[in-house]
C-alpha positions in Angstrom: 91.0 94.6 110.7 92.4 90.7 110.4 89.9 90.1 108.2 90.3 92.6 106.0 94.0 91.4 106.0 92.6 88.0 105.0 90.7 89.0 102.3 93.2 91.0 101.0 96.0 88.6 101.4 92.9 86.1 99.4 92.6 88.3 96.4 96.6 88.5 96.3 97.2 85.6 95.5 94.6 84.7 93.0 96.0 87.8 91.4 98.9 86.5 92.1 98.2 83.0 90.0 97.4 85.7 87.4 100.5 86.5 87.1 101.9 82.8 87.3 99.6 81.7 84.3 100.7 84.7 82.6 104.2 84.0 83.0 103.9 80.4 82.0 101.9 81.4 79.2 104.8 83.5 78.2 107.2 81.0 79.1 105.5 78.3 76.4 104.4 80.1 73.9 107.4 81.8 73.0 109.0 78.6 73.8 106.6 76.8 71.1 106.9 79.6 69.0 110.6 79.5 68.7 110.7 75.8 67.8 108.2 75.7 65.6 109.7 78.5 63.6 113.0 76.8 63.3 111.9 73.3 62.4 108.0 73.3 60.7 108.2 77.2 59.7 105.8 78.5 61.3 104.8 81.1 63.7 101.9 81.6 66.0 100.4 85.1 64.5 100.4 88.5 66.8 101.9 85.8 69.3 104.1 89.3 70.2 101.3 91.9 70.4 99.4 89.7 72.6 102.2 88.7 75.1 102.6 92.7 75.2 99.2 93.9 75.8 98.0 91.1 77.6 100.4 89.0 79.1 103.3 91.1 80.2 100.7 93.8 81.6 98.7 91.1 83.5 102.2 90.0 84.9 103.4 93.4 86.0 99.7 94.9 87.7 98.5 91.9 89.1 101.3 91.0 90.8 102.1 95.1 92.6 99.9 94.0 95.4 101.9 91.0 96.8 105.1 92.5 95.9 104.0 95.8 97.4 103.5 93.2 100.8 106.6 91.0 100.5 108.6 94.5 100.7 110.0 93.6 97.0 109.6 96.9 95.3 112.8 99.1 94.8 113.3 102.0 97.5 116.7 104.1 98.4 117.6 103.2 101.5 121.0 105.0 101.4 120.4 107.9 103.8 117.0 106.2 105.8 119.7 103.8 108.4 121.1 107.7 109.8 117.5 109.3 110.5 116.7 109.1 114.0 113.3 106.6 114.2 111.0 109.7 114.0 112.4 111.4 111.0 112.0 107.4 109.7 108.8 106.6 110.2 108.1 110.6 109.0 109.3 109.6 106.1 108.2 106.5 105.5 104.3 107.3 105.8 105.0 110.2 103.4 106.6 107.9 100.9 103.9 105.6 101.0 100.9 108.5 100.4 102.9 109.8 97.6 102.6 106.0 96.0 99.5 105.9 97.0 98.5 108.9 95.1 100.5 108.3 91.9 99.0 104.8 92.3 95.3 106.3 93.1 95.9 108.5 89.5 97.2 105.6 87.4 94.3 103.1 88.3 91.5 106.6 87.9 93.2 106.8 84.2 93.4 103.0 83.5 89.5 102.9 84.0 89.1 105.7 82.0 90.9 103.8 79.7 89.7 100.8 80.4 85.5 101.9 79.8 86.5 103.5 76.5 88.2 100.9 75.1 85.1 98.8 76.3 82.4 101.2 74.7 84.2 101.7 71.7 85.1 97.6 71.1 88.2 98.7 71.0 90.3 95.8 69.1 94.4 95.7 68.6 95.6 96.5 65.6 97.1 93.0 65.3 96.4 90.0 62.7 93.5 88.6 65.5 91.7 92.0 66.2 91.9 90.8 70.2 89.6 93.1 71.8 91.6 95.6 74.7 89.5 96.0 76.9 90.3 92.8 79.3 93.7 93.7 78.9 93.1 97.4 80.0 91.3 96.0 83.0 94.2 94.8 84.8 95.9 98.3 84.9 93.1 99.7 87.7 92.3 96.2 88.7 96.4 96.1 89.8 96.5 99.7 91.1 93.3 99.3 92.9 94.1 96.6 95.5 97.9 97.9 95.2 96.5 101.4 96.2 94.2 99.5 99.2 97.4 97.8 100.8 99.2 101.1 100.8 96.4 102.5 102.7 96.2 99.6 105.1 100.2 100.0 105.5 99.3 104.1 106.1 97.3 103.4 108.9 98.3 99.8 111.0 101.5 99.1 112.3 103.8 96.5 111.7 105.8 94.9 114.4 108.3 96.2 114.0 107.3 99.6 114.0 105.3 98.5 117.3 108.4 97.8 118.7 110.7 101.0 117.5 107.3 102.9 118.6 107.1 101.6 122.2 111.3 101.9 122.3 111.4 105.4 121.1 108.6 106.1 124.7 111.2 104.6 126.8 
């Protein structure tokens, strides 16, 4: 099992320098872009479109994963601190295999996706004709290691949930 946790924690984070790249990419271009509008005139073309389809998508879906491990995604916590620890952890796992299967159908429909826009050559309907595909890759390619941490979470126990498991016995 640790080295399962090793490898995934190995592809996290060169998904996660995905997402850095693609936020620095963001970050200069429309930096560049700005500037060089204001004081040469000119713009980088489809510089939007592709920040859209590829950047800001290869920034949210590679990135699930590691936030998904880090505990940084949004939950409601509001009633959770008065359930006794059995209603909790109850809870909890049935939390996680609802994400798991919306996660499970978004990354089945991304491939779909995904292999359509790849037999059709799919191209955006920008100035560059960029083709989709790659773009449409990181949708299942997010969701799928997303969708294999939440399955690891499902079945291993954290610490703490070792310890509120062997207090709850005594």
């Amino acid at each position: 099992m640790q080295k399962v946790k090793s490898v995934l924690n190995f592809v996290d984070k060169i998904f996660l320098g995905g997402g850095y790249v693609a936020i620095l990419l963001i970050m200069v271009l429309t930096t560049f872009d700005l500037l060089a509008r204001k004081l040469i005139n000119f713009s980088i073309p489809s510089l939007y479109e592709f920040t859209e389809d590829y950047l800001m998508v290869s920034l949210v879906f590679l990135t699930l994963s590691y936030v998904y491990r880090i505990g940084g995604h949004v939950r409601i916590t509001l009633l959770e601190q008065h359930f006794p620890p059995f209603i909790k952890k109850t809870v909890d796992k049935m939390s996680k295999a609802l994400a798991f299967g919306l996660f499970l159908f978004i990354g089945l429909k991304g491939w779909n996706v995904t292999v359509r826009a790849y037999e059709l050559q799919e191209v955006s309907s920008s100035v560059l004709a960029y083709p989709m595909a790659p773009a449409l890759l990181m949708v299942p390619l997010g969701s799928a290691l997303l969708c294999i941490r939440i399955f690891q979470s499902l079945f291993t126990f954290s610490e703490a949930e070792e310890s509120l498991e062997h207090s709850a016995v005594d």
